[in-house]
C-alpha positions, 0 to 999 in steps of 0.5 A: 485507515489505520497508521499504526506501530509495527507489532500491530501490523505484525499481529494483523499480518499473522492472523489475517494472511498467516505471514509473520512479521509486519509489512508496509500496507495490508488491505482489508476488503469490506463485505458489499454494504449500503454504503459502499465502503471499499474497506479498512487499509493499515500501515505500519508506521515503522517499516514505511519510515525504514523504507522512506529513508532507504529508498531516498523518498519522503515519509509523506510522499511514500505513505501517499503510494502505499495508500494509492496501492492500498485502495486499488487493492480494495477496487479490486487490484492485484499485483501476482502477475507481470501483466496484473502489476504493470497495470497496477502500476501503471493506476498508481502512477497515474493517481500519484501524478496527480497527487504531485508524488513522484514515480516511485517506480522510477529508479527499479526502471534503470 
């Protein structure tokens, strides 16, 4: 896992997605190896905080979700449709609730 600056994300968004600028978390899935690495997860420690601060959660606990949702991405995960992000959503809830992080899906419900 890398936490890195925004441009750095940005630069991996533009070359690997051909999406400019930088976004919260980027999964990168790895090639079926012996080791059964699942793949490389980058976040842009800029655009987490921005977004910590404006949704009212901690930069710890907002860095845990996009985790989570970086890794279901790697197990194959996918959030394109309703029924893909429900479910998505639903693992993320799960695992966060275990973690002790709130439903960070909680106040798009009301």
């Amino acid at each position: 896992m890398l936490l890195t600056g925004d441009n750095e994300v940005a630069d991996l968004n533009t070359r690997f997605r051909h999406k400019p600028g930088p976004t919260n978390v980027l999964s990168f899935p790895a090639p079926p190896n012996p080791e059964n690495h699942l793949g490389d997860i980058a976040l842009a420690y800029g655009v987490c905080a921005r977004e910590a601060a404006a949704q009212g959660k901690t930069l710890a606990d907002h860095l845990r979700h996009l985790t989570v949702h970086g890794v279901l991405h790697l197990a194959g995960y996918d959030h394109q449709t309703d029924d893909e992000a429900e479910a998505m959503e639903a693992l993320e809830r799960r695992v966060l609730a275990d973690l002790g992080v709130a439903d960070p899906y909680a106040d798009e419900q009301s």
